[in-house]
C-alpha positions as a Markdown table, in Angstrom:
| # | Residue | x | y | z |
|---|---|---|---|---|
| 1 | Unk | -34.9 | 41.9 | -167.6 |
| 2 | Unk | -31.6 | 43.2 | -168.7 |
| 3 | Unk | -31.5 | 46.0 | -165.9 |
| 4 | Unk | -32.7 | 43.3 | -163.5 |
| 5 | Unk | -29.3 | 41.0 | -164.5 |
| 6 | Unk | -27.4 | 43.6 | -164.4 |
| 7 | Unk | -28.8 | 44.6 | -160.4 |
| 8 | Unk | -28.0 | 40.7 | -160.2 |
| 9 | Unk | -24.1 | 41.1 | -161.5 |
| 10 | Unk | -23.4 | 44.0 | -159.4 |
| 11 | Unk | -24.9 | 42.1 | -155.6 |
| 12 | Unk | -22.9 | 39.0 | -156.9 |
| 13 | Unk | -19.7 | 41.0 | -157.3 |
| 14 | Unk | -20.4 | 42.7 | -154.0 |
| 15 | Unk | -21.1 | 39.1 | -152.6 |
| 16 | Unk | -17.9 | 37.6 | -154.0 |
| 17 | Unk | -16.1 | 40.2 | -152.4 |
| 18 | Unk | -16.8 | 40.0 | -149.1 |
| 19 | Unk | -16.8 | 36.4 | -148.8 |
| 20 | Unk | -13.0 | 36.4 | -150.9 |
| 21 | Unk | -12.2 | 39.2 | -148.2 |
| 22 | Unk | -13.5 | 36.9 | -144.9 |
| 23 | Unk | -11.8 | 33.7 | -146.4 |
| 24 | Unk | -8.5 | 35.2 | -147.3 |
| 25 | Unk | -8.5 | 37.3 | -143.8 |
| 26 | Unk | -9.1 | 34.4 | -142.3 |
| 27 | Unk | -6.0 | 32.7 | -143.8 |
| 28 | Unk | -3.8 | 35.1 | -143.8 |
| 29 | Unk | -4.4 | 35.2 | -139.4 |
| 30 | Unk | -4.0 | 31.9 | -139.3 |
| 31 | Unk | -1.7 | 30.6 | -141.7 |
| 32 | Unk | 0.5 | 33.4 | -143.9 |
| 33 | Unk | 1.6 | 35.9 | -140.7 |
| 34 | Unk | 2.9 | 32.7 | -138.5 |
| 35 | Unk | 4.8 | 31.7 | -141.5 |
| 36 | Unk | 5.6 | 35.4 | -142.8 |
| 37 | Unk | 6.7 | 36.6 | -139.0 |
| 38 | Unk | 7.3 | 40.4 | -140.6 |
| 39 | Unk | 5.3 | 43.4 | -139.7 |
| 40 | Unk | 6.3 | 45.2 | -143.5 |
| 41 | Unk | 5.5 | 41.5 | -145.2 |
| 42 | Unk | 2.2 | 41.2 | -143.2 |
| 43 | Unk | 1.1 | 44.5 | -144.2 |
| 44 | Unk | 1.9 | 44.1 | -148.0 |
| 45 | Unk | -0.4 | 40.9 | -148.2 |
| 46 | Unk | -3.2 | 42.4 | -146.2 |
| 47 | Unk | -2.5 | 45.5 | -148.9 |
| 48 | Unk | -2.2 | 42.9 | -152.1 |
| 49 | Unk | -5.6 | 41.1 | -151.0 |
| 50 | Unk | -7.6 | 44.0 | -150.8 |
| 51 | Unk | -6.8 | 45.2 | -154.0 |
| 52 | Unk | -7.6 | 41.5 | -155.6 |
| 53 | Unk | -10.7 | 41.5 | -153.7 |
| 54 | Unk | -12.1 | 45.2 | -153.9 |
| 55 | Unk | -10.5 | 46.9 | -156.5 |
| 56 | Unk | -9.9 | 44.5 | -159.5 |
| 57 | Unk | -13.6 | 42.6 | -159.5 |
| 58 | Unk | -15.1 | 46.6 | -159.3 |
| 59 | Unk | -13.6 | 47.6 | -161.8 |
| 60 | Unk | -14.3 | 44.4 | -163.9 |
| 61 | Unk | -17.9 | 45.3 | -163.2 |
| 62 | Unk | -17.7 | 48.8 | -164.2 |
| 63 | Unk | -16.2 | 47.7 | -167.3 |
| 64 | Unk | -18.4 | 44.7 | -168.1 |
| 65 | Unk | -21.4 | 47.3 | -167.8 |
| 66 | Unk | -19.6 | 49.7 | -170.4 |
| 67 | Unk | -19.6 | 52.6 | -167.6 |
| 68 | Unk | -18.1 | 55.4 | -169.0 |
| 69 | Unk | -14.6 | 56.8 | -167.4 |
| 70 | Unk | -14.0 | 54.3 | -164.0 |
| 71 | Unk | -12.2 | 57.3 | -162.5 |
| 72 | Unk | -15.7 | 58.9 | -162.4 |
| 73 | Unk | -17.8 | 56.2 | -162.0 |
| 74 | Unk | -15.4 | 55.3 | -158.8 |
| 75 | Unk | -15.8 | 59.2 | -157.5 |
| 76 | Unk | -11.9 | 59.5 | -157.8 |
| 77 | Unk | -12.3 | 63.1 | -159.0 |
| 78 | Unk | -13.0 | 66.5 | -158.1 |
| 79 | Unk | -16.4 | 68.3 | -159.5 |
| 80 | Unk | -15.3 | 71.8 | -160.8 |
| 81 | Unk | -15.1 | 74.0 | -157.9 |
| 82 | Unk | -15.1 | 71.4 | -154.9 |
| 83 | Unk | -12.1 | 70.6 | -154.1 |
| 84 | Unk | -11.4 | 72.5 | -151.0 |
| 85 | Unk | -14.8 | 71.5 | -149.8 |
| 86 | Unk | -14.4 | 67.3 | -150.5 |
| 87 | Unk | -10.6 | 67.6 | -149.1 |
| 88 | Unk | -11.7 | 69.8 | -146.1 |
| 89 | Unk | -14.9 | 67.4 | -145.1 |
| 90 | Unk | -13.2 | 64.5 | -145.6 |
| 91 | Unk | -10.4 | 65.0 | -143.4 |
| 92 | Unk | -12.3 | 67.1 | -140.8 |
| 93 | Unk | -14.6 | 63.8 | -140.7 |
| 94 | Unk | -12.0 | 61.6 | -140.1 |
| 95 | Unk | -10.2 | 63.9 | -137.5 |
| 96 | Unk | -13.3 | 63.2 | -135.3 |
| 97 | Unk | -12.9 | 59.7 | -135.4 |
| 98 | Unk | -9.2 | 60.1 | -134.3 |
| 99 | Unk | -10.2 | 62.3 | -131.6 |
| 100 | Unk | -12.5 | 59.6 | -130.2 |
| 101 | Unk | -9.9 | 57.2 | -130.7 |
| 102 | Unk | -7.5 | 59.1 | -128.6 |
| 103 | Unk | -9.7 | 59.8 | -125.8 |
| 104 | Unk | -11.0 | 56.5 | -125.5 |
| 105 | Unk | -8.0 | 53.9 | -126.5 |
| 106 | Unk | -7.9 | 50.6 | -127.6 |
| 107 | Unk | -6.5 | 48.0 | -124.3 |
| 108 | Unk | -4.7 | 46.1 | -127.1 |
| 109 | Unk | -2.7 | 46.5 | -130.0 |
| 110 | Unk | -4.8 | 45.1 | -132.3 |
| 111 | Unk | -3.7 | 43.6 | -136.2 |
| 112 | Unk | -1.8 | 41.1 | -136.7 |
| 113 | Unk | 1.2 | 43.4 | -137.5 |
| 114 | Unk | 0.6 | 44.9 | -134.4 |
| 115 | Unk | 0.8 | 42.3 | -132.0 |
| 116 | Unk | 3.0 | 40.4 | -129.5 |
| 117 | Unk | 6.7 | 41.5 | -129.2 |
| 118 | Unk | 6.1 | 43.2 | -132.9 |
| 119 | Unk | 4.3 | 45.7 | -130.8 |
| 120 | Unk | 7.9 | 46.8 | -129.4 |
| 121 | Unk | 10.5 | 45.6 | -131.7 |
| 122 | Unk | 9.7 | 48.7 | -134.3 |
| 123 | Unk | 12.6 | 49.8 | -136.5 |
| 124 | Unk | 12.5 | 52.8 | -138.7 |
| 125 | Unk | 12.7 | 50.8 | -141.7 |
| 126 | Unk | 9.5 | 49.0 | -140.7 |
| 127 | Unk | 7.5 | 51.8 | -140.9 |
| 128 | Unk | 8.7 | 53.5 | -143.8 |
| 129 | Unk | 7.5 | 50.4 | -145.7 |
| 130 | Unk | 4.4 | 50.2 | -143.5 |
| 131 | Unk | 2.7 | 53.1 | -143.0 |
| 132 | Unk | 2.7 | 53.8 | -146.8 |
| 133 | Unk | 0.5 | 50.4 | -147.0 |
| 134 | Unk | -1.7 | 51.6 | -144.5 |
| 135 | Unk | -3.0 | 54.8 | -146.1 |
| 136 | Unk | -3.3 | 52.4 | -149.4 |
| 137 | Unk | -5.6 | 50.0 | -147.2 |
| 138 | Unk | -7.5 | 52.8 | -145.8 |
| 139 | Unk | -8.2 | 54.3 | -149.2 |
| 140 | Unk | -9.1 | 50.9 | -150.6 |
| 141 | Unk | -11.9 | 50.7 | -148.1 |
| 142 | Unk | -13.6 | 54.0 | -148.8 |
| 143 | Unk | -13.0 | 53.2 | -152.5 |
| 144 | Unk | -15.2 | 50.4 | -152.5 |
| 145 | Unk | -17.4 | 50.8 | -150.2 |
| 146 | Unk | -18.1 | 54.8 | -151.3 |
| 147 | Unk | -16.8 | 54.6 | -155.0 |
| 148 | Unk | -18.4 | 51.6 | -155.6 |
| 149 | Unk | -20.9 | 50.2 | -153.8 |
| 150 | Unk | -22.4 | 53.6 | -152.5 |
| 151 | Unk | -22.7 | 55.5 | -156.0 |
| 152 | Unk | -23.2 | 52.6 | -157.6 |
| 153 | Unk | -26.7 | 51.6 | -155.9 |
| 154 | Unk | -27.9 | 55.0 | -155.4 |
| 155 | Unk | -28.1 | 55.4 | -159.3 |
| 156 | Unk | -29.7 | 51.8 | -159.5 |
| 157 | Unk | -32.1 | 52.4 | -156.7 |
| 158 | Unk | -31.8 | 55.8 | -154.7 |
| 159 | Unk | -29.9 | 57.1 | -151.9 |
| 160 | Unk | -31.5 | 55.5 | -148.9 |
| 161 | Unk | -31.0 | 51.9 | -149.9 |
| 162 | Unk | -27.5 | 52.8 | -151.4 |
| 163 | Unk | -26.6 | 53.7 | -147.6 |
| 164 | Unk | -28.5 | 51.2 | -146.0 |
| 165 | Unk | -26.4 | 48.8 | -147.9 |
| 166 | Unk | -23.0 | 50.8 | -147.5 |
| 167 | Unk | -23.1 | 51.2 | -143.6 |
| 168 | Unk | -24.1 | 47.3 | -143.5 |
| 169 | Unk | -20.8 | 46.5 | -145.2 |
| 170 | Unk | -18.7 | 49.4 | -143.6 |
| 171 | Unk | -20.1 | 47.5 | -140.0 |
| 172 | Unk | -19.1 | 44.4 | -141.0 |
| 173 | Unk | -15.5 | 45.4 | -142.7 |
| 174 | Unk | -14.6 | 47.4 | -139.0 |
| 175 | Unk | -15.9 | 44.5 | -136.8 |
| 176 | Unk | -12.3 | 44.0 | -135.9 |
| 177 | Unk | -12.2 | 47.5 | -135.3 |
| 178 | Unk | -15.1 | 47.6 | -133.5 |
| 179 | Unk | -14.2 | 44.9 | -131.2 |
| 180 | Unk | -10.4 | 46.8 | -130.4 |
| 181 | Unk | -12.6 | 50.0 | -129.6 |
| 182 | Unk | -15.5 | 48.3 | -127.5 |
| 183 | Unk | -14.1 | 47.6 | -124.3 |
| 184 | Unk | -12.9 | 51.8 | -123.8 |
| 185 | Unk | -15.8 | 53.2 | -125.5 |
| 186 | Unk | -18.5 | 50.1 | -125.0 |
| 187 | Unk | -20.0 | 48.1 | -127.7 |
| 188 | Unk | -22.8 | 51.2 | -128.2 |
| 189 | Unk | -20.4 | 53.7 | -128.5 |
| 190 | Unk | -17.7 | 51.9 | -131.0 |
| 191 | Unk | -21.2 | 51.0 | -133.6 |
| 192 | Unk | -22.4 | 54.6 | -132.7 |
| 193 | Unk | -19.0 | 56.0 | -134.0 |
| 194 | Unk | -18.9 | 53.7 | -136.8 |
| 195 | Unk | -22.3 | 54.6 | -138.1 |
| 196 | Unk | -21.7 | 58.6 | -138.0 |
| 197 | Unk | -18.7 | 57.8 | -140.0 |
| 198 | Unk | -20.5 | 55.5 | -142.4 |
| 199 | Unk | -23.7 | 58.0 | -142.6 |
| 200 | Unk | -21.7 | 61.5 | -142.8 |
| 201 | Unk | -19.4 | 60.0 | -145.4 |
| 202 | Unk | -21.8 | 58.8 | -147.6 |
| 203 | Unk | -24.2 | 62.2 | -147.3 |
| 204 | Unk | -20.6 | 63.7 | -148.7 |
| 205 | Unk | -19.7 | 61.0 | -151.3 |
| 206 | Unk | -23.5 | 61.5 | -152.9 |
| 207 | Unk | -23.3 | 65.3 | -152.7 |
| 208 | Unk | -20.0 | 65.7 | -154.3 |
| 209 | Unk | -19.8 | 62.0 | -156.1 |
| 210 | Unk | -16.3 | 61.9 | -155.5 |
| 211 | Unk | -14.7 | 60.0 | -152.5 |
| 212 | Unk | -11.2 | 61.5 | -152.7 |
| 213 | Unk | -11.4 | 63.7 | -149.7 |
| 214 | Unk | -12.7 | 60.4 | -147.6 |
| 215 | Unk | -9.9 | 58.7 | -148.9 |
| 216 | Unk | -7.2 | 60.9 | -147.7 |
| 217 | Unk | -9.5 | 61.2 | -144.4 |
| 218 | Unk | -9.2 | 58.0 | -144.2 |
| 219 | Unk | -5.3 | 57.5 | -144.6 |
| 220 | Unk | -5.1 | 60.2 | -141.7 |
| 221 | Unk | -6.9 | 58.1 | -139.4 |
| 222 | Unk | -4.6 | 55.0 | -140.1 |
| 223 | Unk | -1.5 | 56.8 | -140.0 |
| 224 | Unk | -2.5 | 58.2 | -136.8 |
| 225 | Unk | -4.0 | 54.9 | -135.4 |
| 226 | Unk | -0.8 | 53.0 | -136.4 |
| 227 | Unk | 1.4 | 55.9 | -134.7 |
| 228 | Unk | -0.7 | 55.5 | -131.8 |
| 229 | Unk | -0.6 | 51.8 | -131.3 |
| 230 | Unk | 3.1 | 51.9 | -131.3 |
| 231 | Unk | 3.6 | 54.5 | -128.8 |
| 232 | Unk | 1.3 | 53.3 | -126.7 |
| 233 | Unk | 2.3 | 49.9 | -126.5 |
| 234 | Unk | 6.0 | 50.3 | -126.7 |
| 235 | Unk | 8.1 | 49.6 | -123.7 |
């Protein structure tokens, strides 16, 4: 009974945060970036939320469930002897989704702090605060979705599940994604892409239990995507 409320606790904090993370996205489209008109000010609050909504209820639970060392428990570490192996797979991974993404770009700019004449007014200064903001998001989201949810459900209940339930979550965090990507690649192709990513990723998270490489994998992509976006779509 006590390993079944505990398996209860960690869906409910997984639960929580997804619907915190649809609610406050939701608000902050609709209501803080009219008011906020800043590409730097919109990033920081899409940056502040995802580390209220991820970060600080995972690590509550990790704590609550006396796990020993978080760092661990959350993969942010390198097994003796890996370290060229999870840096070089992460990044390698996530070079392949920027190579798609350059052959088959997006038809509009996308995020919020992409969009309308923000798409062409960039200063300098914007991105210097910016782009530091996006690797943060981009690490968030292989934090929890690897670091947490992925290691954390294979040792309650094995791999499979553990990455059935991770790619469900990782389909449903990139829909936005998904839907900038679908009209160059097709709806098929964006959900194929997202799915390698999801599947390959977590086959490297469980063999090294460490998501660090993904993470700075991950950054890559954004940094690149963002980069992209503004050359793209600048006058």
């Amino acid at each position: 009974m006590e390993n079944e409320s505990r398996n209860d606790g960690f869906i409910a904090v997984i639960l929580f945060s997804a619907a915190a993370a649809g609610l406050l996205y939701l608000i902050q489209q609709y209501w803080i970036d009219p008011l906020l008109d800043s590409r730097p000010l919109s990033a920081l609050f899409r940056t502040l939320r995802m580390l209220i909504v991820y970060v600080i209820p995972a690590i509550w639970w990790l704590n609550r469930n006396n796990k020993e060392g978080t760092f661990n428990s959350l993969g942010l570490s390198f097994p003796k002897g890996q370290k060229v192996f999870i840096i070089g797979t992460g990044l390698a991974l996530y070079s392949i989704a920027l190579a798609a993404f350059m052959l088959w770009p997006p038809q509009s700019c996308g995020f919020t702090f992409w969009q309308a004449n923000r798409c062409t007014d960039t200063v300098l200064s914007d991105w210097a605060f910016t782009l530091p903001l996006i690797c943060i998001m981009a690490m968030i989201t292989d934090l929890w979705t690897r670091g947490f949810v992925l290691l954390q459900a294979a040792d309650k209940w094995g791999e499979r599940p553990a990455i059935l339930l991770q790619n469900s979550l990782w389909l449903i965090l990139h829909l936005y994604e998904l839907e900038l990507l679908a009209p160059s690649m097709s709806w098929v192709g964006a959900i194929a892409l997202a799915l390698f990513l999801g599947i390959i990723g977590d086959l490297i998270a469980l063999r090294t239990r460490s998501v660090v490489g993904l993470m700075a994998g991950h950054a890559l992509l954004n940094v690149g995507w963002a980069i992209s976006l503004a050359t793209w779509f600048s006058p």
